[in-house]
C-alpha positions as CSV (number, residue, x, y, z in Angstrom):
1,X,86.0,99.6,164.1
2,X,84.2,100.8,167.8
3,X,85.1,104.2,167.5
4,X,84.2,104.7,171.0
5,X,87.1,102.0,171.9
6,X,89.6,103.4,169.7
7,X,89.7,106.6,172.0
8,X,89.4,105.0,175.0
9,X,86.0,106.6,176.1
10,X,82.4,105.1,176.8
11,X,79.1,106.3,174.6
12,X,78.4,108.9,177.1
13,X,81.3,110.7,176.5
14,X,80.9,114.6,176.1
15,X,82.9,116.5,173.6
16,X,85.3,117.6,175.8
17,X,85.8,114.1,177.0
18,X,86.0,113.0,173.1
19,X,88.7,116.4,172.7
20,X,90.4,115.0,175.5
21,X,90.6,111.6,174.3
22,X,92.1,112.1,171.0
23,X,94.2,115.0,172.3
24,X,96.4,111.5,174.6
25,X,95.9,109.0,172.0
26,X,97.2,111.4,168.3
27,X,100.0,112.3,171.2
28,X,100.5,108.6,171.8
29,X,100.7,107.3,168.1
30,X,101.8,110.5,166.4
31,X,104.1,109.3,163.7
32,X,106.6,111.7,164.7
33,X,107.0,110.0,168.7
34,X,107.2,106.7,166.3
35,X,109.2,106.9,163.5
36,X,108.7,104.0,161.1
37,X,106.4,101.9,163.1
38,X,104.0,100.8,161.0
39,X,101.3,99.8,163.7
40,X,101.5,103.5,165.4
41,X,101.1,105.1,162.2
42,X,97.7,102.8,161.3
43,X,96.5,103.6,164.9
44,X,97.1,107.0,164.6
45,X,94.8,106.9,161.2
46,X,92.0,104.9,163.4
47,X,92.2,107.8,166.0
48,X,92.2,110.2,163.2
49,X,88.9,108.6,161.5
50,X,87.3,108.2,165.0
51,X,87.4,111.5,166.0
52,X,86.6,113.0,162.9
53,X,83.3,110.7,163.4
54,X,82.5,111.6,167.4
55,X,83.5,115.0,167.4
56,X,80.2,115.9,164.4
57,X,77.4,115.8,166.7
58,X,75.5,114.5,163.5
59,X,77.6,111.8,161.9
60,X,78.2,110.9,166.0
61,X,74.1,110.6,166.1
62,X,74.4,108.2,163.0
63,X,77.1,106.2,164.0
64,X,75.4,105.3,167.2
65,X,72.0,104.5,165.3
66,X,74.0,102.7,162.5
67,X,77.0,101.7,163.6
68,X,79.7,101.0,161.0
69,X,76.9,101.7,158.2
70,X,76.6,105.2,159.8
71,X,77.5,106.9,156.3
72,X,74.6,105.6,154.7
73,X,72.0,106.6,157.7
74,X,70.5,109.5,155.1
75,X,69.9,106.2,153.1
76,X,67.9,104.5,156.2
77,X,66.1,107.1,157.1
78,X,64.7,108.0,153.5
79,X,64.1,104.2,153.7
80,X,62.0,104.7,156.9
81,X,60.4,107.5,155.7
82,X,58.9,106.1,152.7
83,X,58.1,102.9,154.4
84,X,55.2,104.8,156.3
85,X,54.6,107.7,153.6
86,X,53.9,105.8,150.3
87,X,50.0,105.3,149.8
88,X,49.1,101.7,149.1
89,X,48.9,100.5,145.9
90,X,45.5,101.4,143.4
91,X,44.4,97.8,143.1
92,X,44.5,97.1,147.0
93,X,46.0,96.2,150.0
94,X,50.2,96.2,150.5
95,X,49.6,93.0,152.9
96,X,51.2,94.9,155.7
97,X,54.5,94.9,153.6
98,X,55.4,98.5,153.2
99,X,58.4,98.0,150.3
100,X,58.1,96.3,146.6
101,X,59.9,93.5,145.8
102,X,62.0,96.2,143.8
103,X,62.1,98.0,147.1
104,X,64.1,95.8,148.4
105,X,66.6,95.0,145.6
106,X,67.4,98.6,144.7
107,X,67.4,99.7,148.9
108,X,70.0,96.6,149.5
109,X,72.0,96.6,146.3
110,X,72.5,100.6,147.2
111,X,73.6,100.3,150.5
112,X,75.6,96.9,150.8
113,X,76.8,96.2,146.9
114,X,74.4,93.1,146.8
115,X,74.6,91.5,142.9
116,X,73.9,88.5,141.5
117,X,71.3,86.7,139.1
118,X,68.1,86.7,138.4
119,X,65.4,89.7,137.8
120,X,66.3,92.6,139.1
121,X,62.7,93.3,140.4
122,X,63.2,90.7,142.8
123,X,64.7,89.9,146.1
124,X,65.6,86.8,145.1
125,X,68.4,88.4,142.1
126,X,70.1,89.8,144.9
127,X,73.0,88.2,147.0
128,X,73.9,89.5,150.3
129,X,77.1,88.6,152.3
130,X,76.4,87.0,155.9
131,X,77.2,88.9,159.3
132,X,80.0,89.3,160.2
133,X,80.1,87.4,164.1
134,X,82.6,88.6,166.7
135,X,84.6,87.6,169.8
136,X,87.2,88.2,171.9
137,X,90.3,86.1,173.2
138,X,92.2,86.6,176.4
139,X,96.0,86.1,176.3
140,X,98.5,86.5,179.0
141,X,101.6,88.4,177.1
142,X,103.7,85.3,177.8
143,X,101.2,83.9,174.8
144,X,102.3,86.0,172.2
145,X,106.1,85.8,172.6
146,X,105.9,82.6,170.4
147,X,103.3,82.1,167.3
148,X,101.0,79.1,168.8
149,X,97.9,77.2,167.7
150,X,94.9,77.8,169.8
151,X,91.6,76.1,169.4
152,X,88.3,78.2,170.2
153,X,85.0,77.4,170.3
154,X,82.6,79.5,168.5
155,X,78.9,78.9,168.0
156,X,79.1,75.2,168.4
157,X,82.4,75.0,166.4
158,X,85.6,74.0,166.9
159,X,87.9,76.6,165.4
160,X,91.8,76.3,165.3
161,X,93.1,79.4,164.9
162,X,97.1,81.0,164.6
163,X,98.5,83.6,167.3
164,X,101.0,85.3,165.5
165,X,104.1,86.0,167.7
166,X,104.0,89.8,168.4
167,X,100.4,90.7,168.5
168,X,99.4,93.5,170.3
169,X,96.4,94.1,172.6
170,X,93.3,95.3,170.8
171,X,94.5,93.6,167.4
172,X,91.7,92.0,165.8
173,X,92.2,88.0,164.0
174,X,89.8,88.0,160.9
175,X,89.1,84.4,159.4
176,X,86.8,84.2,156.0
177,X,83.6,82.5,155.9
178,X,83.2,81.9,160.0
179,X,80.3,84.4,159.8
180,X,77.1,84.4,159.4
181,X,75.4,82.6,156.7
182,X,74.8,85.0,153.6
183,X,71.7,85.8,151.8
184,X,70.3,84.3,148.8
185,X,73.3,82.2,147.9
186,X,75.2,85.2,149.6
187,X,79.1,84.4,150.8
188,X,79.1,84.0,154.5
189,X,80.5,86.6,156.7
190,X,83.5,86.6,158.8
191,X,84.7,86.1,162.4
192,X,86.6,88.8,164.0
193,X,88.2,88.3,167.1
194,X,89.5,90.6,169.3
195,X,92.8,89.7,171.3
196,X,93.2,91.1,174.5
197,X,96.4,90.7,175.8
198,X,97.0,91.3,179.6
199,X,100.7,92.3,181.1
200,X,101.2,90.1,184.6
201,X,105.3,90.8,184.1
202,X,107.2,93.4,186.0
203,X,108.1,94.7,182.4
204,X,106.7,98.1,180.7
205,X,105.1,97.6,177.4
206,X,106.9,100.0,174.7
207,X,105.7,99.1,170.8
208,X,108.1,96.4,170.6
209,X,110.1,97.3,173.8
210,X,110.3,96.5,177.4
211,X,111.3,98.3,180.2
212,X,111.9,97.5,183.5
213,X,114.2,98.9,187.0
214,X,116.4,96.8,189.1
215,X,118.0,97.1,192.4
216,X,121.8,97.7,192.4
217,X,123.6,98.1,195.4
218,X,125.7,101.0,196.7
219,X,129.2,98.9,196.7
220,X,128.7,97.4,193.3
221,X,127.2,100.8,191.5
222,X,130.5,102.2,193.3
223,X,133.0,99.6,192.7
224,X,131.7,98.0,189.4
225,X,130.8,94.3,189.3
226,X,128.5,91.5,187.1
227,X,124.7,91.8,187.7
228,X,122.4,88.9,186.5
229,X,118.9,90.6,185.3
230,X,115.7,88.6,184.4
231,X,114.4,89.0,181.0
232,X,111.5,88.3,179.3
233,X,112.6,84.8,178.3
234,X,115.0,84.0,180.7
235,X,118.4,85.7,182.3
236,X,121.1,88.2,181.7
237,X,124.7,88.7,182.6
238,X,125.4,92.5,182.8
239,X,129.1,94.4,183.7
240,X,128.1,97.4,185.9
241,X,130.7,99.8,185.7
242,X,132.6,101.2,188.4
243,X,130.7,104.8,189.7
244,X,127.6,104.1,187.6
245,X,125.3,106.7,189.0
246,X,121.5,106.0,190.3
247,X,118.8,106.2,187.0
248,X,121.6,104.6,184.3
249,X,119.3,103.3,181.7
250,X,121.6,100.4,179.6
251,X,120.1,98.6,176.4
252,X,120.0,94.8,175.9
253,X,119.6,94.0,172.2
254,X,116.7,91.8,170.8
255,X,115.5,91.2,174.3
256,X,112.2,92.7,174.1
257,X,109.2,91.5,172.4
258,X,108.8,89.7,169.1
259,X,108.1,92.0,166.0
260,X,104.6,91.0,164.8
261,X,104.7,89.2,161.4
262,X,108.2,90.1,161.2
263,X,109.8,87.1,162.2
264,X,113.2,86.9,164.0
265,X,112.7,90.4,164.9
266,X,112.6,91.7,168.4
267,X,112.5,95.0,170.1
268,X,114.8,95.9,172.8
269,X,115.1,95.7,176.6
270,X,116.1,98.6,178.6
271,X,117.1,98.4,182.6
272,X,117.5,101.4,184.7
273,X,119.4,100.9,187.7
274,X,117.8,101.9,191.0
275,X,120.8,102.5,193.8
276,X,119.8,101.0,197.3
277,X,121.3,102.4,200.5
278,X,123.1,100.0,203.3
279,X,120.7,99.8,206.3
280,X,121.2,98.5,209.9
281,X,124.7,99.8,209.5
282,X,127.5,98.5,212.1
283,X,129.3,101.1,214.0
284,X,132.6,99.8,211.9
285,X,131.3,100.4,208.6
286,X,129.8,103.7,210.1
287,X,133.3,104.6,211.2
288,X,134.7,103.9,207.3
289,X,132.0,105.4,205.4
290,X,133.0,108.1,208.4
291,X,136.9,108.7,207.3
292,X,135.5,107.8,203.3
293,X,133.3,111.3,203.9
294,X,136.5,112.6,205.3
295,X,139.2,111.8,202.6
296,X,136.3,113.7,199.6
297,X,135.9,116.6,201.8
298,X,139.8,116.9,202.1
């Protein structure tokens, strides 16, 4: 995870831009504001882990020196430090080579896990998964209303890949053993692959929701009447009842967006009415809206 990204902030962040940062985003994803969404509650936990991370000045320091191996920096820097301390060996010359083959295998096994056959005084007994590569894929949200195939090019390679309907922006796609290769004999690493999903509607993005406002006239917010309303995947009928009053918020069921990996499920889409005024008025309708004022101020 970028921890930096998580928050929304930039590596030269200050602490009270990191306080600030995860002050909006626990606000935003607090489980309490979003009761059983699993997705709020595991970025809430990311937010949680970030901060926790940027606001140490000293695990912050490691992080951006080590990146996602940041708690093991202690480990690095002992590494480091011994690389230019240790004298070289009685019988001569280290060849420039600061470690043992031993070095190596009990440095690497520590830090990553590495195991495999072989001596263990060698570099060779020790397996190493491959790098993990990464990328990122643009989608317009109209591309994640429906699970689709997409074909990507990565390296060189022709990769077909699954969108899964629902997917939200930021999510990350991993797929096994696209990475790089691994180390002696090593598994390979994996692809990770950011999606960034951009909103071109005139819809606000809830979770699962959509929001949007339309016009409604003064004589049919006064007198009732049918309204057709776009939604996200096509049209809506809706009775607008008589004297409904500027700012009425109404629900349409299962018209927002797809429930990620949840299929069949959809959020909601809410409409608020926005009232419009008459303009250019004639001097006939000013004369009725005239005796209208009249007959409520009887």
């Amino acid at each position: 995870m970028d921890y930096y990204k998580i928050l929304g902030i930039d590596k030269s962040a200050t602490e009270a831009d990191i306080k600030k940062a995860y002050r909006k985003m626990a606000r935003k994803y607090h489980p309490d504001l979003n009761p059983n969404d699993k997705e709020a509650e595991k970025k809430f936990k990311e937010v949680n882990e970030a901060n926790e991370v940027l606001s140490n000045a000293e695990n912050r320091k490691k992080y951006d020196s080590y990146g996602e191996n940041w708690k093991q920096g202690n480990a690095y820097a002992n590494a480091d430090q011994q690389r230019y301390q240790r004298p070289p060996n009685q019988g001569g010359s280290r060849s420039g080579n600061p470690f043992e083959e031993n070095d190596f295998s009990d440095f690497f096994s520590s830090m990553f896990g590495g195991a495999g056959g072989g001596s263990r005084g060698g570099r060779s007994g020790v397996k190493f998964k491959g790098a993990d590569l990464f990328a990122e894929l643009n989608l317009d949200l109209k591309d994640v209303y429906e699970t689709h195939k997409r074909e990507l090019n990565i390296n060189g390679r022709n990769i077909r890949i699954t969108i899964p309907a629902g997917i939200k922006d930021g999510q990350t796609i991993k797929i096994s053993g696209y990475g790089g290769d691994g180390l002696n004999g090593g598994p390979k690493g994996d692809l990770q692959i950011q999606i960034n999903v951009t909103n071109n509607t005139t819809f606000k993005i809830d979770n699962n929701d959509l929001h949007n406002t339309v016009e409604l006239d003064l004589y049919k917010a006064v007198l009732g009447g049918d309204l057709i309303v776009d939604t996200f995947d096509g049209k809506a009928k809706l009775k607008v009842a008589a004297e409904t009053q500027n700012g009425t918020k109404v629900k349409l069921k299962g018209k927002g967006l797809p429930v990620y990996k949840k299929e069949g499920e959809f959020g909601d889409l809410y409409i608020t009415y926005n009232i419009t005024l008459p303009k250019n008025l004639t001097d006939k309708e000013k004369e009725l809206f005239t005796e209208l004022s009249k007959l409520r101020n009887a």
